[in-house]
C-alpha positions as CSV (number, residue, x, y, z in Angstrom):
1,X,0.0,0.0,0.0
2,X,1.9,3.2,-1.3
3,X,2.1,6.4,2.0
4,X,0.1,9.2,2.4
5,X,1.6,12.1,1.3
6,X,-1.3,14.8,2.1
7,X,-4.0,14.1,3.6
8,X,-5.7,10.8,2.6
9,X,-3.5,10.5,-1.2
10,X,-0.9,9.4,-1.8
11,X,1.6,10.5,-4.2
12,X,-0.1,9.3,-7.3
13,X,-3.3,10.2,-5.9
14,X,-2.3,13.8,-5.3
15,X,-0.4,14.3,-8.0
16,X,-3.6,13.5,-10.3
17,X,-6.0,16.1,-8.5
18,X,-3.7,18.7,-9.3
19,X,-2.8,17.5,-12.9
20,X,-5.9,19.7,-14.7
21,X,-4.6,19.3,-18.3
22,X,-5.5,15.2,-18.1
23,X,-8.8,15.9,-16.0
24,X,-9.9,18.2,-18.6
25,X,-10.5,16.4,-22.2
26,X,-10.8,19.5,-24.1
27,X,-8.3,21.8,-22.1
28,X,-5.8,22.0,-25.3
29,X,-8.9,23.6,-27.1
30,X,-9.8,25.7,-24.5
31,X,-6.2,27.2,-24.2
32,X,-5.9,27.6,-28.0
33,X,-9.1,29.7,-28.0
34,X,-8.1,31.8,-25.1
35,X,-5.1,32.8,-27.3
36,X,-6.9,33.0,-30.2
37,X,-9.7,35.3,-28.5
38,X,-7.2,37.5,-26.9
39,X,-5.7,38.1,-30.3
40,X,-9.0,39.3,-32.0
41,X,-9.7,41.5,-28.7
42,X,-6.6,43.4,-29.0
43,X,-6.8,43.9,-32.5
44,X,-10.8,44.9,-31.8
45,X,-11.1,46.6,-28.4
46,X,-9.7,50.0,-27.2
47,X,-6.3,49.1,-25.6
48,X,-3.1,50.7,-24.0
49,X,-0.5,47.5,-24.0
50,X,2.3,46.6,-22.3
51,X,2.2,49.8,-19.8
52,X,5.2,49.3,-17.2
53,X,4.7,48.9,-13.5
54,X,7.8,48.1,-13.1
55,X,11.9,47.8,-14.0
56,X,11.1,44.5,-15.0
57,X,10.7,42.8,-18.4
58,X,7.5,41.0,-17.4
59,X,6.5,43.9,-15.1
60,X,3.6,45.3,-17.7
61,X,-0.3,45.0,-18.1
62,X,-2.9,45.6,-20.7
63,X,-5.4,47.9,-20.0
64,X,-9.3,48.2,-22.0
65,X,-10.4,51.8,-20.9
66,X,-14.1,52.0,-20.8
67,X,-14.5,55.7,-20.9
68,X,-13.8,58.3,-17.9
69,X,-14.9,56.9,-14.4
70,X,-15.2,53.5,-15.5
71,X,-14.9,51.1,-12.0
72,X,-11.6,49.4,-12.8
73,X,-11.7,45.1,-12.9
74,X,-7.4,44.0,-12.5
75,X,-7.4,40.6,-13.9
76,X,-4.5,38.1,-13.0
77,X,-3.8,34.7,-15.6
78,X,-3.2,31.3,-14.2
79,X,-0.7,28.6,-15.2
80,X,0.3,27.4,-11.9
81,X,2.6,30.2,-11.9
82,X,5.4,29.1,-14.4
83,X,3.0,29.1,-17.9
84,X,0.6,31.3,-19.5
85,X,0.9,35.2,-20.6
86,X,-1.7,38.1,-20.2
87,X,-1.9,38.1,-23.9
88,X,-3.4,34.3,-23.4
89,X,-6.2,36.2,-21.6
90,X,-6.9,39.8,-23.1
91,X,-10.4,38.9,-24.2
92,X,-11.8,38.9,-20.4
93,X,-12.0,42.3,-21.3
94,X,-14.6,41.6,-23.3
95,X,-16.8,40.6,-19.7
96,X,-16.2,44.1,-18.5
97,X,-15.3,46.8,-20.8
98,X,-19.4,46.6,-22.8
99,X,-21.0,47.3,-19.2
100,X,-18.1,50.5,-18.7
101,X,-16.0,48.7,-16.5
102,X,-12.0,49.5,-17.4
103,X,-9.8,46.0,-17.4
104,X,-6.2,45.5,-16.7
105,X,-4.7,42.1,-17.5
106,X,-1.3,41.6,-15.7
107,X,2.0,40.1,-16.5
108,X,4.4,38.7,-13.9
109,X,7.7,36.5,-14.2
110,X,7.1,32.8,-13.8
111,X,8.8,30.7,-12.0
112,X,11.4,29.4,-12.0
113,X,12.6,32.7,-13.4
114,X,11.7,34.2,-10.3
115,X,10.6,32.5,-6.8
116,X,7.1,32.6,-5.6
117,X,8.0,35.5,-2.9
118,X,8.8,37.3,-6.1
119,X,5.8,37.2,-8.2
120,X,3.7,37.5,-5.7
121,X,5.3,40.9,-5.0
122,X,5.3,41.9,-8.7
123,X,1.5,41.6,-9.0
124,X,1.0,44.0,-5.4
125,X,3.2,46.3,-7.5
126,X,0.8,45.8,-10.4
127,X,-2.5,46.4,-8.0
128,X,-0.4,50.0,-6.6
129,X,0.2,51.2,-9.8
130,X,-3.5,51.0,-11.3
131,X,-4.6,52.4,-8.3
132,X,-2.2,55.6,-8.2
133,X,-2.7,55.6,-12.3
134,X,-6.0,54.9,-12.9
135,X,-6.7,58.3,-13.9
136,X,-4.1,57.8,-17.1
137,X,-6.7,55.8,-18.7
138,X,-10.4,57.0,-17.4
139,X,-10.5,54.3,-14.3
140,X,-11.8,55.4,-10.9
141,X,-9.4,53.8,-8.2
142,X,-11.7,53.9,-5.5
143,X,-13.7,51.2,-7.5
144,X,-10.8,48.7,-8.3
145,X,-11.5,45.1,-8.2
146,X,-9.4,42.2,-9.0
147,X,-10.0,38.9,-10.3
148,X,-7.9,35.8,-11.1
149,X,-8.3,32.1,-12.2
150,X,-6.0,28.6,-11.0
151,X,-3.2,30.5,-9.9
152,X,-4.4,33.8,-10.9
153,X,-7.2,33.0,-8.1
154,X,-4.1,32.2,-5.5
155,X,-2.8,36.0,-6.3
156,X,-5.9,37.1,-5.9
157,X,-6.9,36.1,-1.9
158,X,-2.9,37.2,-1.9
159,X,-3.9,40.3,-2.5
160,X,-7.0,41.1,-0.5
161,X,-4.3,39.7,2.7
162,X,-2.0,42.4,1.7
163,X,-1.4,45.2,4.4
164,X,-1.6,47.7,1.5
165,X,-0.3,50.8,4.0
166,X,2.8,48.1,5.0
167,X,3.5,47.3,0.9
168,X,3.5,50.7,-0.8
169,X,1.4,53.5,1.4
170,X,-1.5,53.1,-0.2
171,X,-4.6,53.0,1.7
172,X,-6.2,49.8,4.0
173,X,-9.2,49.3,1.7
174,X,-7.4,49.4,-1.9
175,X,-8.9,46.7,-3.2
176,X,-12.9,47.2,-2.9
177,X,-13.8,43.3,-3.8
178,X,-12.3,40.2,-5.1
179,X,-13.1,36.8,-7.3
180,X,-11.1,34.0,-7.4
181,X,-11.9,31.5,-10.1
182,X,-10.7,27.9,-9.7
183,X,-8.3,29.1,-7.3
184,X,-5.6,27.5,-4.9
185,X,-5.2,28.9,-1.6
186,X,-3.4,26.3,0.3
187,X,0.1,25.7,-1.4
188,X,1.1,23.3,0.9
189,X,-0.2,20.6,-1.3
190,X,1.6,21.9,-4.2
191,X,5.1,22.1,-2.4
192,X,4.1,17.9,-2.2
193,X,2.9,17.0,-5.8
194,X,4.8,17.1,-9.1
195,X,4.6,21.0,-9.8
196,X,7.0,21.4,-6.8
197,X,9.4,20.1,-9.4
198,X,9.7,23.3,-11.4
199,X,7.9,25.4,-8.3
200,X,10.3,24.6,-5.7
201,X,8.7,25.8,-3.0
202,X,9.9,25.7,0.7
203,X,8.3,25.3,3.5
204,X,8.8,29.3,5.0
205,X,7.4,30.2,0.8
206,X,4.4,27.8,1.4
207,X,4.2,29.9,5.0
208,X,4.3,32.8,3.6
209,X,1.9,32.4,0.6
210,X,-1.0,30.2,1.9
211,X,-3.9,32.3,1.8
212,X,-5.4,30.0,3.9
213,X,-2.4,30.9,6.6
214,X,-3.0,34.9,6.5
215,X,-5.5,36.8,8.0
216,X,-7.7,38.7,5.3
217,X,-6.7,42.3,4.7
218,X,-8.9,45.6,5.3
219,X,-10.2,44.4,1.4
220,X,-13.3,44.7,0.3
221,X,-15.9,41.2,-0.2
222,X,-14.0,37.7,-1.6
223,X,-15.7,35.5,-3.9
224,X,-14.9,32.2,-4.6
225,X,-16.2,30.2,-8.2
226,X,-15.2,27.0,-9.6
227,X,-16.8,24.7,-11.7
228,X,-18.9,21.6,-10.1
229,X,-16.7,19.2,-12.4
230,X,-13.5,20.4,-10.1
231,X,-11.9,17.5,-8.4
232,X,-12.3,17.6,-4.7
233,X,-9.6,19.0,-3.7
234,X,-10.2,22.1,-5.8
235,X,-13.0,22.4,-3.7
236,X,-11.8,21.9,-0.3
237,X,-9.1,25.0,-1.4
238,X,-12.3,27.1,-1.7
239,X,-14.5,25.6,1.2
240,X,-11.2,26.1,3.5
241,X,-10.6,29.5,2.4
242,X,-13.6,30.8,3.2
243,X,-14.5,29.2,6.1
244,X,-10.9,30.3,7.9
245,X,-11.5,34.0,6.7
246,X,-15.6,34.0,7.8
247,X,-14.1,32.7,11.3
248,X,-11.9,36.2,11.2
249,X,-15.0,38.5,9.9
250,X,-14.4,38.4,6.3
251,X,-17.8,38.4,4.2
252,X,-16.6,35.2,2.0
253,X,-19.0,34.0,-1.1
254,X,-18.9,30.6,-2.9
255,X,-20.5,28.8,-5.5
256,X,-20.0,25.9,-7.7
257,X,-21.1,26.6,-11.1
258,X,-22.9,24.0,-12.9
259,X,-21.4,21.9,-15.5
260,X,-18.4,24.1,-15.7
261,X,-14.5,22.3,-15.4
262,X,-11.7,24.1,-14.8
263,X,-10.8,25.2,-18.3
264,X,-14.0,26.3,-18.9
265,X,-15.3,28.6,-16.7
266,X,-12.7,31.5,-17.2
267,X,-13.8,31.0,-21.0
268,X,-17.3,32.4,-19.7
269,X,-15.3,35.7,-19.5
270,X,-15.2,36.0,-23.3
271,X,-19.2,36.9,-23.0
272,X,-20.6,39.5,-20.7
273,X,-23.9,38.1,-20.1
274,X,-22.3,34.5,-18.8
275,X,-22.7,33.8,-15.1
276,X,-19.3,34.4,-14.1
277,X,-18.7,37.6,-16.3
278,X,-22.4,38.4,-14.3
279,X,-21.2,37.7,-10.8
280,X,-18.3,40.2,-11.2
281,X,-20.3,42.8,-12.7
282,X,-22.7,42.2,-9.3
283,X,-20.0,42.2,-7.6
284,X,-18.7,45.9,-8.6
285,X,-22.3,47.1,-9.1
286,X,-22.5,47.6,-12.4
């Protein structure tokens, strides 16, 4: 009988839940559409690209103005943190910018060209300069909200634990509300399965970038989606999220959205009337 590595799997076990691109049939498709949709969306949607936040070479964002005062959506790509591009995932724009809501799309380094304590600061850098430029392109910054799916939803309960007067001056409440979409919020099960391979994470890294380890922020509401054809331990991510930050007096939603996978239900953000491109919209009152 092979040991437990986490929980009740063992390593095979554990290394499937995690393993999304052979739980998902289709998930080549789905990624060759993201690209392909981002692609048309640039080309057809009012766009500054690649503005700099930073010194860095991956330190840029896309943003989609929507016109002066638009509420301002800050969207961060998954990919487990060492694939993927923003340009993969310019068309969520298309969720936000027809109901005048201005989108960023962030870049950050992937690991292993950086370590997780790394990106994790580059995309608080990317959240401090929207809100201190928002202006630049029409957004109002005290009506940012972020989103982010797989990893993207790890950076996102990241940042709504960030002591934003600590990090860069700016004030407690920042962030007004945030959605995490098929997210991971526990790492210490990926510092056990195969991504540790190219993630490399320690057990201080895992520490310090649990979600589920950190009290939540000053942040505005948390929402947390995934599809109902997640494996269970895409669930228990959300379900222990929430239930450790509702314990501290965060107001935490979830939901499972039905027949939806993990692939598939950041694609719903390629049409502004789907249920997740609705729940944000809700979310930021628009």
């Amino acid at each position: 009988m092979a040991d437990k590595v986490f929980r009740g799997y063992d390593q095979a076990a554990l290394d499937a839940e995690y393993d999304n691109r052979a739980k998902v049939a289709d998930a080549a498709s789905h990624i060759e559409r993201y690209t392909a949709d981002s692609a048309a969306a640039r080309q057809n949607l009012p766009a500054q690209l690649d503005l700099a936040y930073g010194p860095g070479d991956d330190e840029g964002l896309d943003v989609f103005p929507a016109g002066p005062g638009a509420p301002v959506q800050v969207f961060f790509h998954g990919g487990y943190w060492q694939m993927l591009s923003k340009d993969d995932f310019s068309y969520v724009a298309r969720a936000f910018q027809p109901r005048g809501i201005a989108t960023a799309v962030v870049e950050y380094s992937l690991i292993p060209t950086v370590d997780m304590d790394e990106l994790v600061r580059q995309c608080r850098a990317a959240v401090a300069w929207t809100w201190r430029n928002a202006q630049s392109f029409g957004g109002d910054r005290e009506r940012l909200f972020i989103s982010g799916h797989s990893a993207g939803g790890h950076l996102v309960a990241m940042l709504m634990a960030t002591d934003w007067p600590a990090f860069d001056g700016l004030p407690v409440d920042t962030i007004k509300g945030g959605c995490g979409l098929s997210g991971l919020y526990d790492l210490e099960p990926i510092r056990l399965c195969y991504l540790n391979e190219v993630l490399r994470l320690t057990p201080d890294q895992v520490a310090r970038n649990s979600p589920l380890a950190l009290p939540p922020g000053g942040c505005g509401d948390l929402s947390l989606l995934l599809g109902d054809r997640e494996g269970p331990e895409y669930q228990r991510q959300s379900d222990d999220l929430a239930a450790a930050w509702r314990r501290q007096g965060a107001t935490v939603a979830t939901a499972a959205l039905a027949g939806q996978d993990h692939f598939s239900i950041v694609a719903q953000l390629n049409d502004p009337e789907a249920e997740v491109s609705r729940h944000i919209q809700a979310q930021m009152g628009a």
